[in-house]
N, C-alpha and C positions, 0 to 999 in steps of 0.2 A: 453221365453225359454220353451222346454218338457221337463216332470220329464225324458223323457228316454234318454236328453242329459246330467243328472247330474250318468248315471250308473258310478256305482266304484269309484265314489267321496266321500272321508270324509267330514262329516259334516262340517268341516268349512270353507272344498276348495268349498261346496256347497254356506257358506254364501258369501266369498269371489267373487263369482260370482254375489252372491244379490247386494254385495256393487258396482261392475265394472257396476252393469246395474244401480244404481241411480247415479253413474259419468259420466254416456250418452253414456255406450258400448250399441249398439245393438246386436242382436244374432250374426250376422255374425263379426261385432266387437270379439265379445266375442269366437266364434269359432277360428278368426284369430291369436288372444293375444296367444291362447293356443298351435298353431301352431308356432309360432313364437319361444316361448318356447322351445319345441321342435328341431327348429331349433338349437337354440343355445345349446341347453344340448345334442346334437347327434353330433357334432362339435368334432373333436379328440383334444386332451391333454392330461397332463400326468396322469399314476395311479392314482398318489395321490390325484390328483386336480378333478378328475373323481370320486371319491371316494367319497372324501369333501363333491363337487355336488352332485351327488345323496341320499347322507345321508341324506339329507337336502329334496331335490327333492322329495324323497321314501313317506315321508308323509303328504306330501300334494297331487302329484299323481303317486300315488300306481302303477307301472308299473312292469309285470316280464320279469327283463331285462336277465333273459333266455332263452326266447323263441325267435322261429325265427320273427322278425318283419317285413317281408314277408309274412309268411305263418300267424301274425294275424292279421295286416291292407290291406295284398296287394288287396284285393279284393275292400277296401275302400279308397285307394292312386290312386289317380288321379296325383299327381305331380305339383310343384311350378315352374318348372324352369321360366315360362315368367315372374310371379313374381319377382323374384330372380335375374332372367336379368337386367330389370327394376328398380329395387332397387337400385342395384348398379350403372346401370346407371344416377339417378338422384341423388344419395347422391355425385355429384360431385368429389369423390374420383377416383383416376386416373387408367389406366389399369398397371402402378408401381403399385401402389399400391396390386395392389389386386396380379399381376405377375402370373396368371394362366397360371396352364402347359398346354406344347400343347400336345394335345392327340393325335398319328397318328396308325390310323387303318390300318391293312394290307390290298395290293390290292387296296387302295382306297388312291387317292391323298390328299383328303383336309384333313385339323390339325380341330380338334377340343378342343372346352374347355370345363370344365365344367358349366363355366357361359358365357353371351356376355353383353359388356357394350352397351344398346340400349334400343330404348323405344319401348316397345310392346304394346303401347296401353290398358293397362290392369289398371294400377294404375291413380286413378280420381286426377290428381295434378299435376299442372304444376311446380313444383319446379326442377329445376337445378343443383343447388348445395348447401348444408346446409351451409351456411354464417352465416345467424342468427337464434336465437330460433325460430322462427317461423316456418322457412322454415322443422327444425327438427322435430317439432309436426305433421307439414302436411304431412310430408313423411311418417315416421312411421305411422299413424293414414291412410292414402291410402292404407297403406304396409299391414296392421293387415287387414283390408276392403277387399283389393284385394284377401289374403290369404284364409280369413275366408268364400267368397261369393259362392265354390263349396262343401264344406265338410259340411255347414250350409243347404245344401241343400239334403244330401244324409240324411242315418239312421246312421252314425258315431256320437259317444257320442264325448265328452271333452277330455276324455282321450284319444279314437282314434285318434282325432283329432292332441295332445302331440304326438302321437307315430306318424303322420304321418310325423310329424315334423321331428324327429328324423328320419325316415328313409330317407325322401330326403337326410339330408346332410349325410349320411351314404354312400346314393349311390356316392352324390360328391366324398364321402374321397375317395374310391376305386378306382378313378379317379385320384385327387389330395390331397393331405392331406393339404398340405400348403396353397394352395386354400379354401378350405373348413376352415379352421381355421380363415382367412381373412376375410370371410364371416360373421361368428359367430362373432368375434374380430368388424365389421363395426356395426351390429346389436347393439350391447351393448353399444358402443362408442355413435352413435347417439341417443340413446334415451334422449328424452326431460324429465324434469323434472317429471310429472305424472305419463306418462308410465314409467319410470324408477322405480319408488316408487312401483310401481303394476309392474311390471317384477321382483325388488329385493326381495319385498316380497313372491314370490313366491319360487325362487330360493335357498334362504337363509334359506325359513320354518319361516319368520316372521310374518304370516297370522294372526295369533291372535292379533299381537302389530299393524299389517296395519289396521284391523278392529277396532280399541280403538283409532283408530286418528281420530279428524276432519273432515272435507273434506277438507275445508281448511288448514290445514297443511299438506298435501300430498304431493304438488308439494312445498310448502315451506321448508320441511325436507330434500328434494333432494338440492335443492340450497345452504341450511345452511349447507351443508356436501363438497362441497367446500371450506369452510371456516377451519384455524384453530380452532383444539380441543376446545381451550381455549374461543375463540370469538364464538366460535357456540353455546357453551356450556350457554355463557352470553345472545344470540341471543335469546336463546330456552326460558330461564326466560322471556326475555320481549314476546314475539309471544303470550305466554298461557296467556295473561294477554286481547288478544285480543278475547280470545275464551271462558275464564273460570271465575267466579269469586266464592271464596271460596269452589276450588273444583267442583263447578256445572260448567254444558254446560251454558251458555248465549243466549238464544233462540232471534231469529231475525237473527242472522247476517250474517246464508247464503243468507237471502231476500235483504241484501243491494244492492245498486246499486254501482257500482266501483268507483263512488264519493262520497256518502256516505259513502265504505269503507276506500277513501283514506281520510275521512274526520276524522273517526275514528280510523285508525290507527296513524294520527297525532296525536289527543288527549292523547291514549295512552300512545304514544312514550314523549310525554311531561309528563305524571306523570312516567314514568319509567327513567327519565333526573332528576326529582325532587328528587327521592327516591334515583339514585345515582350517584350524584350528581361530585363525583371525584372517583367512583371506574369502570368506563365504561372503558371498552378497545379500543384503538385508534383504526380506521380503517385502521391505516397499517399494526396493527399486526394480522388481518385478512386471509394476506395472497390470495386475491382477487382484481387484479385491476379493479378501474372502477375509471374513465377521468372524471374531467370535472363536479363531483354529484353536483346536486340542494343543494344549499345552507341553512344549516339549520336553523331553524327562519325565514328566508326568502323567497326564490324562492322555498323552499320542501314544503308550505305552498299551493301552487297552484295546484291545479288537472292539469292544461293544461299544466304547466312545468312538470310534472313528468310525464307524457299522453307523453308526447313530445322525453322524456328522453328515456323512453322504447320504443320508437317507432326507435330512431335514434339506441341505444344497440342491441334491441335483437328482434325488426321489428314487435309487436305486438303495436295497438293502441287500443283504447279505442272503438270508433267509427266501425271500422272494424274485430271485434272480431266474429267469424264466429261460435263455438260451447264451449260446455260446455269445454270440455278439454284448449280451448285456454283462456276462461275467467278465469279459473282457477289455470291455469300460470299468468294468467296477474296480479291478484289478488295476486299472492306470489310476482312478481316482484314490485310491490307496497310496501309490506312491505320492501322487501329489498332494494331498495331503501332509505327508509322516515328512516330505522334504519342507515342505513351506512352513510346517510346525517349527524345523529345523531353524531355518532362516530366519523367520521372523524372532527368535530367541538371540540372532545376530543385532537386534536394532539398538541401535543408540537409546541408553536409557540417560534421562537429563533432571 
């Protein structure tokens, strides 16, 4: 990064960016996240919820949403739409879905839209359509790539980079609102557990609580938040017992390897079964299915069954893990797992 892509960032949207570049954002990565943002926060919705948003937004980046956002990015808006094309074309989501109006110009016959489901070539991923988690990491993780690789290139700071965000789907809404809403609405939906963590805590102004986690519990806090209040809440006890002891970090344990953490989280998970022993929440009342889990005591005991497990769920394997971002899911899905093995071994047998 150049200090003069951090202008008009507060200091901790500054660190927040130190933290995305040790989770394996590069620059252009990191230019795209921010655009992406963007996207979504320049998206129409109601007063209120606009409001909400940006309260939140305002300070971490500082934007005066009175000025024209033409007359202060347009010189540095190049525009997403093949992006944006291609997005939607490979998150598998249908042209229902999205339902873009036709736009018909006067004098001129052909309709257009605001987006085209098709692949332009621009996004590095062959994914089709998000089935499993994987396919969700790769898409988005292209999407941010593709975004970020012409604005990372010019003299546009970060925060330009937000506003340019926000003016593309600006121009959509004027176009279609509904459209443009769907857009925003697919962004958010698909994100994968990590980038979701680092997208929420942006949005939300959780920057300080996202920098005071882990690394490790980053994409594991997104997953635990699927869960009931009640079981997440129990979840969260056992997790910090994998990272913390009395209070302190635990040094080593981002150097594990995914079998030694899956070696380690078993341990764990068995002095957290000892300590309590009848007060564990069943895994039904989690509120999360999942078919079929490795057997607790038993088959959860195996690296290759639980390798095997997430590879058949949610399409990541152990062996084929391609970057930081996807080892880092894989590593939460490990724990979640070897817990819910756990728990479900709690249920009422009748």
């Amino acid at each position: 990064m150049n200090e003069s892509d951090f202008s008009g960032l507060p200091a901790t949207t500054r660190n927040f960016v130190q933290r995305l570049i040790e989770l394996g954002f590069d620059r252009e990565r990191i230019y795209g996240f921010f655009i992406l943002v963007g996207l979504y926060a320049g998206a129409p919705n109601t007063q209120e919820k606009l409001e909400e948003l940006f309260s939140c937004l305002q300070v971490v980046l500082p934007v005066d949403r009175s000025k024209n956002l033409d007359e202060a990015i347009g010189h540095l808006y190049s525009g997403y739409d093949r992006e944006i094309n291609e997005f939607c074309y490979r998150s598998g989501l249908t042209a229902e879905y999205f339902a873009f109006r036709e736009i018909k110009v006067p004098k001129l016959e052909k309709i257009f839209y605001i987006a085209y489901l098709q692949d332009e070539g621009v996004l590095a991923t062959d994914v089709r359509s998000v089935d499993k988690l994987c396919e969700a990491t790769r898409l988005i993780d292209a999407f941010i790539l593709a975004l970020g690789k012409r604005s990372s290139s010019t003299e546009a700071t970060l925060l330009e980079a937000f506003s340019c965000g926000m003016f593309q789907i600006a121009l959509h809404t004027k176009s279609d609102v509904q459209g443009s809403m769907q857009i925003a609405k697919a962004i958010r939906s698909l994100l994968p557990p990590l980038f979701d963590r680092c997208f929420y805590s942006v949005i939300s102004n959780k920057v300080d609580y996202f920098l005071g986690l882990e690394t490790g519990q980053l994409a594991l806090l997104s997953l635990m938040q699927e869960s009931s209040p009640e079981y997440a809440q129990q979840m969260w006890g056992f997790q910090s017992s994998l990272f913390f002891r009395d209070g302190q970090s635990i040094t080593g344990v981002d150097q594990l390897t995914n079998r030694e953490w899956h070696e380690w989280v078993i341990k764990n998970c068995e002095g957290f079964a000892a300590a309590y022993p009848s007060q564990l929440i069943p895994f039904s009342q989690s509120t999360v299915t999942l078919e079929d889990l490795p057997i607790w005591g038993e088959t959860v005991k195996s690296f290759e069954f639980c390798d095997d497990y997430i590879n058949k769920v949610w399409g990541y394997k152990d062996s084929l893990l391609q970057n930081n971002f996807q080892s880092l899911e894989y590593r939460a899905l490990l724990v979640h797992v070897v817990y819910s093995s756990l728990t479900s071994s709690r249920e009422t047998r009748h």
